[in-house]
N, C-alpha and C positions, 0 to 999 in steps of 0.2 A: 401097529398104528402107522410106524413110518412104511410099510407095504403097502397100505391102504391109501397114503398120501400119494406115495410114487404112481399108483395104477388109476388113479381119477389122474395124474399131471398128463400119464402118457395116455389115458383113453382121451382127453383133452387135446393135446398134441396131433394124435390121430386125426383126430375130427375134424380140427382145422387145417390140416395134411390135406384129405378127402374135400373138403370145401373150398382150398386153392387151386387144387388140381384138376376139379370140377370147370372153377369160372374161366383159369384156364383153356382146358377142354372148350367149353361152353364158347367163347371170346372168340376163340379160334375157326371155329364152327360160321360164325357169324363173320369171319373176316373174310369165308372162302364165297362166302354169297349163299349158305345155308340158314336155315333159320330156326334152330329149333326150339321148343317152347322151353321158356325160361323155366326154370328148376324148382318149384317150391321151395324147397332147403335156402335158395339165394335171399326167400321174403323173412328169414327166421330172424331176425334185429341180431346179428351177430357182429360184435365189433371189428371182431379180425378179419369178417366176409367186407364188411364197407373199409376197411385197410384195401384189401386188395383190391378194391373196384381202384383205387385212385389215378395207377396209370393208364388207361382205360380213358377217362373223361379228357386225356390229353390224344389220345389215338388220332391219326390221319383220316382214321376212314370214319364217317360220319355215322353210318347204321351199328357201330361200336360205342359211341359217345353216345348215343341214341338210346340203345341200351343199357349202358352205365346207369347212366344219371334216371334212368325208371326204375333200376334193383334200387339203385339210394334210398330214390320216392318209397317206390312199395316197402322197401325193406322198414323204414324210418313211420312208416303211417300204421307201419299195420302192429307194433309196439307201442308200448308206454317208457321203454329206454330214452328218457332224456338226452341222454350222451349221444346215441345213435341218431337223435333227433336234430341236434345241433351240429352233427356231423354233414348231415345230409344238407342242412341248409344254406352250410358254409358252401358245398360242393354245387348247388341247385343257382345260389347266387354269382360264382363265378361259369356254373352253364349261362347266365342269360347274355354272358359277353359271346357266346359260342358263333364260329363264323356262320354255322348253320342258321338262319334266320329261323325257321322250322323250328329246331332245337331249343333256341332261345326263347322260341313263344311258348315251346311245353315247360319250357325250367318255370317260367314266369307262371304259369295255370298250376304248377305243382303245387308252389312254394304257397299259395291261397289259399293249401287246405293244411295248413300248420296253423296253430297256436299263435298269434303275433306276438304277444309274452317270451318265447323263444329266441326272436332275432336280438341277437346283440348288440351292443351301441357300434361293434366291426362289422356287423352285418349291415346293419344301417347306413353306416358309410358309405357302403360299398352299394348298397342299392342306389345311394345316390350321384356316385363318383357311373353306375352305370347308366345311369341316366343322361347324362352329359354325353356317353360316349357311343352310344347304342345307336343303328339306321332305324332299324324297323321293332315293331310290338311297342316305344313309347307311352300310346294312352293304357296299356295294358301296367305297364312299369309303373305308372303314372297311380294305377287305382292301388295298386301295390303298396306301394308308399303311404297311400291316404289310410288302407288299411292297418299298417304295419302304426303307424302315429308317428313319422317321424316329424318334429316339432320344426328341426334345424331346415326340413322342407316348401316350407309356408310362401317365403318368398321367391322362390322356386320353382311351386306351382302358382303361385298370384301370377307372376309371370306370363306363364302357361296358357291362365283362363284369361289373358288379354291376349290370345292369340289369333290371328286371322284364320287359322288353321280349325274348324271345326272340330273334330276329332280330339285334337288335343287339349281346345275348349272346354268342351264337355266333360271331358276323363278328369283334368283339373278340379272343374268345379264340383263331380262329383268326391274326388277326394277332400278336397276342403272341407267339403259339406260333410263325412266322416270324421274329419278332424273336430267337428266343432264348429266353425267358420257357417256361422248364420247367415252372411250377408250373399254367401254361397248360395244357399240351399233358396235360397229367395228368389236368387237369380235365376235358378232354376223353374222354382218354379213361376215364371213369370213366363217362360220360357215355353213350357210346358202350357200355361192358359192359351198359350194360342196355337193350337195344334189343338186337332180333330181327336177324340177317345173313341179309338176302334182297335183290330186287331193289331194292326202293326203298332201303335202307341204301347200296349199291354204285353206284347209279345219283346218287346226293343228296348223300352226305356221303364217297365215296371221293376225289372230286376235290375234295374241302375238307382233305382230310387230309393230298392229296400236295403239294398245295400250302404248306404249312407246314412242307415241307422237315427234319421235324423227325423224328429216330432214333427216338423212343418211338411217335409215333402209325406210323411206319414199321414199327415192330416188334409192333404191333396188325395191321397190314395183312397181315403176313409169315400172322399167326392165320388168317386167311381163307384164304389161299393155300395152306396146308399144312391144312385141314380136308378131307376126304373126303365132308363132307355135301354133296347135291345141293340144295341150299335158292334155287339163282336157276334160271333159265329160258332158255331159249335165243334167240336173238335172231329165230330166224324166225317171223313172227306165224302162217304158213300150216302150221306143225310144231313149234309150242310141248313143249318136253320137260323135265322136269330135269334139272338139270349143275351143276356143281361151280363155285361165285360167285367163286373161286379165280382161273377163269379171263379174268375181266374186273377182278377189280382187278389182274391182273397187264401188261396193256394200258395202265391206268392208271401202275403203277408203272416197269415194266422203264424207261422211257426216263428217269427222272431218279435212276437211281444208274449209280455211279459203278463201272465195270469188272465189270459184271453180264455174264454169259456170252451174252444173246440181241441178237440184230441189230433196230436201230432205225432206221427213216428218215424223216426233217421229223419227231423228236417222236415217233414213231408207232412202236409195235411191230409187225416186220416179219418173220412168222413162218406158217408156214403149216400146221406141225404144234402142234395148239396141245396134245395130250398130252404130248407129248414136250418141250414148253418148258418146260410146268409142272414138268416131273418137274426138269429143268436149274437150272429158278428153285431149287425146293426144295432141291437136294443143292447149291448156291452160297450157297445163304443160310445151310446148316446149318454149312457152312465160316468162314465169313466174317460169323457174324451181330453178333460182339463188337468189329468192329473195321470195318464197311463205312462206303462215304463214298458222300453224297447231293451231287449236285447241285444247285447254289442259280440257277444259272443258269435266267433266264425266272421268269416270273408262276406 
């Protein structure tokens, strides 16, 4: 028995011998101005592999920190290792301080597709202590925040959505408006009534909508979807036609409500008759429009 214990410690030991020596190797490779493709082995959620990434995220050279903070990402997303999880977002949230502006816009798109359940009341902090301090990606940090719920935020971004600054406008009120904060989502959409529904509306501000999880700009979207105007375009560039815009914010929408009649798979609306779903979506929403539930789950 005690043979048996010794030779799992030292195949262990090994392994993670082999795995430091690797990122090593690897780090090194990538310092000289090489590039070469990151190692499977790095994605495997191994505690002692996200250990040694950690000097690494402080490195001089930029395309090292670059690649750190992506083994974290991948290593962290592509597990169920909670630890590993919360590892990574400690390390993801002090990238978006990175002097790299680049770098800090990817730690910010990483950190999106985490669990918001996972950020701690220090992570929280710290999302908001970088908010304060950050040049550039703000309205990104900004939706961050609205997603994440941080409560101690609110006046923060009210702030924010009184801003001359457009951009920052926006990003605010659509946070709030995830938060809860109705008088947001109003704003919005009033915002929204006066502007044209064509592609660029559908294309730009459809995925800012659904994202804010919220029943009223939800019930604006519903407007487009049951309109008959053919006001967007179809997506083949080589047979450009009119069609009904209906049918792409409903792409957007189907997968984040809740006991909606059409089939989704990874997120993604997964249909093939797209007449015929639209027609589904409508006579389910005309049922159910005073009482439907929205999924809060994901970014």
């Amino acid at each position: 028995m005690k043979k048996t214990i010794l030779a799992i410690f030292i195949a262990c030991l090994c392994t993670f011998t082999v795995k430091s020596q690797n990122i090593d190797t690897y780090f090194q490779s990538v310092r000289t101005g090489s590039y070469p493709q990151i190692p499977s082995a790095f994605f495997s959620g191994d505690m002692g592999l996200m250990n040694q990434l950690t000097p690494y995220y402080k490195d001089s050279i930029d395309d090292v920190r670059g690649k750190a903070y992506y083994i974290a990402y991948r290593s962290a997303t592509n597990n169920d290792n909670q630890k590993i999880k919360k590892t990574a977002i400690e390390a993801l949230i002090e990238g978006i301080k990175d002097k790299d502006s680049g770098l800090a816009g990817d730690n910010i798109e990483f950190l999106t597709e985490f669990d918001k359940d996972l950020f701690s009341t220090k992570d929280q902090q710290e999302l908001l202590s970088a908010l304060s301090t950050i040049k550039y990606h703000k309205p990104e940090l900004i939706k961050l925040i609205g997603y994440v719920n941080i409560s101690e935020a609110e006046n923060t971004l009210k702030s924010y959505a009184a801003s001359s600054n457009r951009r920052l406008q926006w990003s605010a009120l659509l946070a709030l408006s995830r938060m809860g904060d109705e008088a947001s989502a109003q704003n919005i959409i009033s915002i929204l009534e006066n502007l044209p529904v064509n592609d660029n509306l559908v294309y730009e501000l459809v995925p800012d909508l659904v994202y804010t999880r919220n029943k009223a700009a939800f019930d604006y979207l519903f407007t487009i979807i049951n309109s008959n105007e053919n006001n967007c375009t179809s997506a083949d560039p080589d047979n450009e036609v009119a069609i009904l815009c209906g049918y792409r914010v409903m792409e957007y929408l189907a997968p984040h409500l809740t006991a909606q009649p059409l089939p989704t798979e990874d997120g993604e609306l997964a249909v093939d008759n797209y007449e015929q779903a639209l027609q589904e979506l409508r006579a389910w929403y005309a049922v159910n429009k005073s009482d439907y539930s929205i999924s809060d789950e994901g970014y």
